[in-house]
N, C-alpha and C positions, 0 to 999 in steps of 0.2 A: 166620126171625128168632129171637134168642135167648130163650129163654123166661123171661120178666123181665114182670112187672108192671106196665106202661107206661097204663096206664087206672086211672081211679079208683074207689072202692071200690064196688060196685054197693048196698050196703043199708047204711042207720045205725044197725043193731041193734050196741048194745054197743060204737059210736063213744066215745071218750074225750074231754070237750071241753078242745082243745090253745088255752092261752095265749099269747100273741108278746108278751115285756113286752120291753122297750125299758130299759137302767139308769137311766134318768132318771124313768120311768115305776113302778120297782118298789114304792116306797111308796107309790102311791096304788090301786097293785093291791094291796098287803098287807092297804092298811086296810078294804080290801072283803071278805077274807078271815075265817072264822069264826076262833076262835081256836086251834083245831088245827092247822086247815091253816096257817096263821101259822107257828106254830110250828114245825110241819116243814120248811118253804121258810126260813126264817129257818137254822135249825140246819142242811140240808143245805147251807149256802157260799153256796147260788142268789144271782149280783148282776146277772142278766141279760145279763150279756157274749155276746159272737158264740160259736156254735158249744157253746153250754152246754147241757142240757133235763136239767129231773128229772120223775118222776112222783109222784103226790101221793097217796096210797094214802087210799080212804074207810075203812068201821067194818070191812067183809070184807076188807081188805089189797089189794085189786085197787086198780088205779089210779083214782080218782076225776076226777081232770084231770090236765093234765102242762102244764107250762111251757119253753118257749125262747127261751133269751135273743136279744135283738134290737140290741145295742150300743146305739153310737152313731152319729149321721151320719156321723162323720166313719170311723168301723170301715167300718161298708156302704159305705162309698164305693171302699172296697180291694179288692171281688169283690163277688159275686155267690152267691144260692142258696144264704143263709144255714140258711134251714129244714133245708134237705138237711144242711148239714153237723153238726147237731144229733142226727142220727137215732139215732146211735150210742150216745146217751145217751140216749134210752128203750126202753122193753120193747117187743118186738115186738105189735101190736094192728093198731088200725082207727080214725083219729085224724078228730075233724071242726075248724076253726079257729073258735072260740069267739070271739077280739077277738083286736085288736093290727092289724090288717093290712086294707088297702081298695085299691082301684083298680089302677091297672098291678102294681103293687107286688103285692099279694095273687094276680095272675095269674101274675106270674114267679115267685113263689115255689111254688104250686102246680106250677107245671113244673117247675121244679127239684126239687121230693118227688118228682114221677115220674121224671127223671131219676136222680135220688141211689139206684133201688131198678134201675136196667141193673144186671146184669151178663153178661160174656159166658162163656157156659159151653159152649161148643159141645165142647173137647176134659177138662174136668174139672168134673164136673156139681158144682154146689154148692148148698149146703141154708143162706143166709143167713139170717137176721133178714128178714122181711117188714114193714113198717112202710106200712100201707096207709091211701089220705085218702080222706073224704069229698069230693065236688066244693063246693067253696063256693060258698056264694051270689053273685049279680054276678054269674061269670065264666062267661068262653063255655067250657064244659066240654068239647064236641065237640073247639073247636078244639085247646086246650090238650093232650086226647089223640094229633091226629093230629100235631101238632110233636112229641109225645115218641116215638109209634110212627116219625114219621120219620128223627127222632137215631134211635133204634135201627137202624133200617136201615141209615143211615152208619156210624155206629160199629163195626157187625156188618160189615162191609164190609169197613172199614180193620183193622178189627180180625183178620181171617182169613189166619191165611200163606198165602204166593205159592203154596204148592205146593199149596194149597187155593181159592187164588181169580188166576188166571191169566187172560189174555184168553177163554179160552172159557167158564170160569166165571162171569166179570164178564158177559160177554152173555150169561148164562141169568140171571143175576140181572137183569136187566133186563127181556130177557124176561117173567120172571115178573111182574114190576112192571107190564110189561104187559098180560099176561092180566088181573093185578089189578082194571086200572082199563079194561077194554075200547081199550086203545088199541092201536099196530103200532109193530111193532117188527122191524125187517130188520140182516142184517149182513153184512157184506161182507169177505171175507176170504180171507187170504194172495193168490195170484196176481189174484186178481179185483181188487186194489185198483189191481195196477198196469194191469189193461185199463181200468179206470174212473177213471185219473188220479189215483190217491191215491201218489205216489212214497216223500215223505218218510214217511209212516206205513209204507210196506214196508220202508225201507231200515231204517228202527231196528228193527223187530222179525224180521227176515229170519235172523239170527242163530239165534234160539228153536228149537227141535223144533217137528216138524209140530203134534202136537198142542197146539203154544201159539203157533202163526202168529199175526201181528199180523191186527188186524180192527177195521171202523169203523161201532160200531152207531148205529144212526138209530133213533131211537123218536119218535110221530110222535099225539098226542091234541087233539083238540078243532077244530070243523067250522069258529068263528065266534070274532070278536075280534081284536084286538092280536097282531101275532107275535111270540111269543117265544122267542127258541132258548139255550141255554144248553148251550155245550160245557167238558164238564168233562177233564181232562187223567187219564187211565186208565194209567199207567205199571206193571205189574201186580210188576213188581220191575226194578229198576235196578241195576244191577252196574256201573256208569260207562262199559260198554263197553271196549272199545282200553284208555283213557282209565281205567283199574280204580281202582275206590275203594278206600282201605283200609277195612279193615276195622273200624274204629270207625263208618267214615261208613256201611257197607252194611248196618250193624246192622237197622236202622229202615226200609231200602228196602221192605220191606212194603207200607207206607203211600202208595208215592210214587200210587198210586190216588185218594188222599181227593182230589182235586178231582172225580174222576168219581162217586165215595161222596155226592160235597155235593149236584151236583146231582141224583143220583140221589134223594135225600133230600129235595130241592126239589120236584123234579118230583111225589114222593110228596105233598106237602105241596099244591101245587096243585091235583093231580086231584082229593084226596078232598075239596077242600074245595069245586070245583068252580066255579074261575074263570074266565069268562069272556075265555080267550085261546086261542090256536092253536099250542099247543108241540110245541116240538121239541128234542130231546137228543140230541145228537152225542155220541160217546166214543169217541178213540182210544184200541185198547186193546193193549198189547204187551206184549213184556218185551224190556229192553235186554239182551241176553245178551253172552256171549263166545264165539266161535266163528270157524272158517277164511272163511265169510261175514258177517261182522261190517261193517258200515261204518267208516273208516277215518279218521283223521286227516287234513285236509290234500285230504279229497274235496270235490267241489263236486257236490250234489245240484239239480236243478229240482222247483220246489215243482210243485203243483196252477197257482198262480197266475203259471205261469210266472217268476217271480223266482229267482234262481239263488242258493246260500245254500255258502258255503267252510267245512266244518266247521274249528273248532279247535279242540275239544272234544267227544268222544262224551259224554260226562256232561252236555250242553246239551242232550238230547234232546226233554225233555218239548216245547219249544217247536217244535222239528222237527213234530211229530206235531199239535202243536195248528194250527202254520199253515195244513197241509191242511182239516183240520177246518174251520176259519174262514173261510179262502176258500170251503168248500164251503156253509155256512152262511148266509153273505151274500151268496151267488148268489140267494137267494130274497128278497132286502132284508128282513127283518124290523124291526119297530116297535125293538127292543131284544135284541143279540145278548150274552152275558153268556157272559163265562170263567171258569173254578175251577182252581189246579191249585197242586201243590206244588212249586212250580217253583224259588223260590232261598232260598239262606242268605243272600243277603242281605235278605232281607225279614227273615227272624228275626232279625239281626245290628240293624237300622233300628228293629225296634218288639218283640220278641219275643213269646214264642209264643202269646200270650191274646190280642191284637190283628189282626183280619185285616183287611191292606194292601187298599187299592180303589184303583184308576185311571179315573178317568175324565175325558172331555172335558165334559163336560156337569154343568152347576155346579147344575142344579136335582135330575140322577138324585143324583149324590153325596147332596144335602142331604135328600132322601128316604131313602137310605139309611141313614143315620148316624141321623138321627131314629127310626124304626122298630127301629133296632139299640140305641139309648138303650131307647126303651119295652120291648121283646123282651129282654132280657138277653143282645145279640148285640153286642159293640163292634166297632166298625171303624175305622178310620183311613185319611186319604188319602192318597196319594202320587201325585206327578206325573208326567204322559205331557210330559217337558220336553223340548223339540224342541231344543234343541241339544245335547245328546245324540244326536241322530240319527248323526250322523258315526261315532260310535265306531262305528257297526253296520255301517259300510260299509267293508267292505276293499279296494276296489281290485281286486282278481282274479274277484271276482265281487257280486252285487247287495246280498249282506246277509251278516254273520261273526255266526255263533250262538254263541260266544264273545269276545267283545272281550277284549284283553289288558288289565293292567291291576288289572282286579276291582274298579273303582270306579263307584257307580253302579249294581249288576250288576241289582237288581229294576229299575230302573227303564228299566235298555238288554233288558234280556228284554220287560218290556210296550212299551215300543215295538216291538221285534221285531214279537210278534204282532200290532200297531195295523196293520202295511202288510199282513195279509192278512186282517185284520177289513174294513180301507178305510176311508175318510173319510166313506162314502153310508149307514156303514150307524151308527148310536147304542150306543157298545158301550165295557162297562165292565169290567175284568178284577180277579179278587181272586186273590193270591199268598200261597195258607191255609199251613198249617202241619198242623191238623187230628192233633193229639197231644200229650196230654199227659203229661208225664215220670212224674208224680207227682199221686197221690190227689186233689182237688179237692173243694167240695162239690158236690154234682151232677154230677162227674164223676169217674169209676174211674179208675185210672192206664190210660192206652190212649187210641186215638181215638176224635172224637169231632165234629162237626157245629161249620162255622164262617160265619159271612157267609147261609147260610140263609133265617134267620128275618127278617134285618135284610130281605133280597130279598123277603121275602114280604110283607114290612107295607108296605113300599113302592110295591111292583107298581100298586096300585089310581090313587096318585097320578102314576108314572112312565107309565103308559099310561092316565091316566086312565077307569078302567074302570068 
């Protein structure tokens, strides 16, 4: 993991106490203020706006307190992680939150200061600004830490070139996640997949050099509870296949991994907190290459699930690879089967990139979701498994077209897609992340970054009642 600061400050020796005033709130913070300090917050501009902080220097010129501004409702209502993105306007230190902030609110903010201080340095080591908190009172400190150390994972993840993090790499990170947390973790790959029925996973990555054979890791912790499986889409770089993308669009294929990133991130986030379920994480992991064995246009593959699928589109792949996965999943019926994967522009196109698309059947998991993702500073948004839609996905030549012509609809004929090899027996919700962001953030670097997660986790207790 990146060496980044993701934990809170362990001592509050020489802690700064940090103000959150709100503009509406800043004269009656003044008037508490001796007359110095007045004066200096007055004369430095301070009007408490988003994304403002000064510090207040005592009689020795160190900072005495520091202040960040907190808008207004209606500002906070436009993002998220406003502390974080204040940071850059005070001196590097060791900050404790003195007033301005309580309940959910003082939690997600707190995450977001440990977020705002990621970065990824693995190929240009960097000497930032450290900006470290105290854990504030109220909050569950523990947990707060393992959702940041978990975003790091993801992000650290997504964040890694292909030629750094490939299908065999992707399963040692896993792996290791395993070791981490005492659980197992098996993989299955290249020729083995096709002795054990995993078709569509070979055919897309058959393409690859030996050393980046496609593979489908199974990781597999906890004896007792609710089953929960959670397949994330591990696409380790996409080139559109046959089907070649230009090159504007192959920029970014890096990332086409962050659903297998999220729940890898997930997963991290449940063991250590140590819930009471029986998980399991699937990852098909490949890379769509281009080569003399490459899958082809115009081919008709047989899933796992026996369903026959007419490609018309090598750049439809991730759901290729996710079907096996799911049929393979729901051969075990789990309580709650859950997909991640970066699968269309058209989700970006529907809601873009700060909102991560949910599908679901099931109108109690969605509304767990969404709520949990309100309180977590995880938004999500629903979109529908709407069944007459189903037609577009049926070609005629064969069971299912993993491109419908057209382009209309395209998120929501993709999650139906994978709905017939989830099945109807089994409780299963699919989110179509994005898991990147273009541009700087607060609480988030420009790069990948953890989507749908958290909203999963705060949920979990009521969606399997646990």
């Amino acid at each position: 993991m990146t060496d980044t600061p993701m934990k809170f400050a362990a001592t509050t020796k020489a802690a700064i106490p940090l103000h959150v005033v709100a503009a509406e709130a800043l004269d009656d913070f003044l008037a508490r203020q001796d007359d110095t300090a007045r004066a200096w917050i007055s004369a430095s501009g301070f009007a408490g706006a988003l994304k403002t902080g000064i510090a207040v220097p005592g009689p020795d010129g160190t900072p005495a307190m520091a202040l960040i501004g907190h808008g207004d409702a209606a500002g906070r209502a436009r993002g998220r992680f406003w502390l974080a993105g204040a940071l850059h306007a005070l001196p590097p230190g060791t900050y404790r939150i003195a007033s301005g902030l309580a309940g959910a609110e003082l939690e997600a903010e707190a995450l977001g200061w440990l977020f705002g201080n990621y970065r990824f340095d693995r190929y240009a080591r960097q000497s930032p600004a450290r900006h470290l908190l105290i854990a504030p009172d109220g909050v569950d400190a523990s947990r707060i830490e393992t959702l940041a150390e978990s975003e790091a994972l993801t992000r650290d993840l997504v964040n890694t070139p292909a030629a750094d993090m490939g299908p065999a790499e992707l399963a040692a990170a896993a792996q290791a996640l395993a070791r981490d947390f005492g659980a197992a973790c098996t993989v299955i790959e290249g020729q083995a997949l096709l002795d054990q029925n995993f078709p569509m996973i070979h055919a897309v990555g058959r393409a690859a050099t030996a050393a980046r054979a496609p593979r489908l890791i199974d990781l597999r912790w906890g004896e007792a509870g609710p089953k929960l499986t959670l397949v994330g889409k591990g696409v380790c770089f996409d080139t559109g296949g046959l089907d070649l993308k230009p090159a504007a669009s192959m920029g970014l294929m890096k990332k086409d991994m962050g659903g297998a990133a999220n729940v890898l991130g997930l997963a991290r986030s449940i063991m250590a907190l140590k819930l009471p379920v029986q998980l399991r994480v699937l990852i098909p992991a490949v890379e769509n290459a281009v080569s003399a064995d490459a899958f082809r246009p115009q081919d008709i593959l047989t899933s796992r699930a026996g369903l026959t699928v007419e490609i018309n589109n090598t750049d439809a792949e991730g759901r290729l690879v996710l079907a096996d996965a799911l049929t393979y999943g729901a051969e075990e019926e789990p309580d709650l089967m859950l997909s991640m994967a970066t699968l269309t522009g058209a989700a970006r196109v529907a809601v873009g990139a700060d909102l991560a698309p949910v599908f679901a059947d099931d109108d109690a998991v969605f509304a767990a979701i969404d709520a949990a993702g309100r309180q977590g500073a995880d938004p999500v948004w629903r979109m529908p498994f709407h069944d007459p839609y189903e037609a577009l996905i049926e070609p005629g030549i064969a069971d299912l077209d993993n491109a419908p012509k057209g382009g209309f609809g395209g998120a929501i004929t993709a999650a139906l897609f994978l709905r017939r090899f989830a099945g109807r027996q089994v409780r299963y919700t699919h989110f179509d992340v994005y898991s990147w962001s273009a541009t700087a953030q607060p609480g988030r670097s420009q790069g990948g970054f953890g989507q749908g997660g958290r909203a999963v986790l705060g949920a979990l207790p009521q969606i399997l009642a646990l």
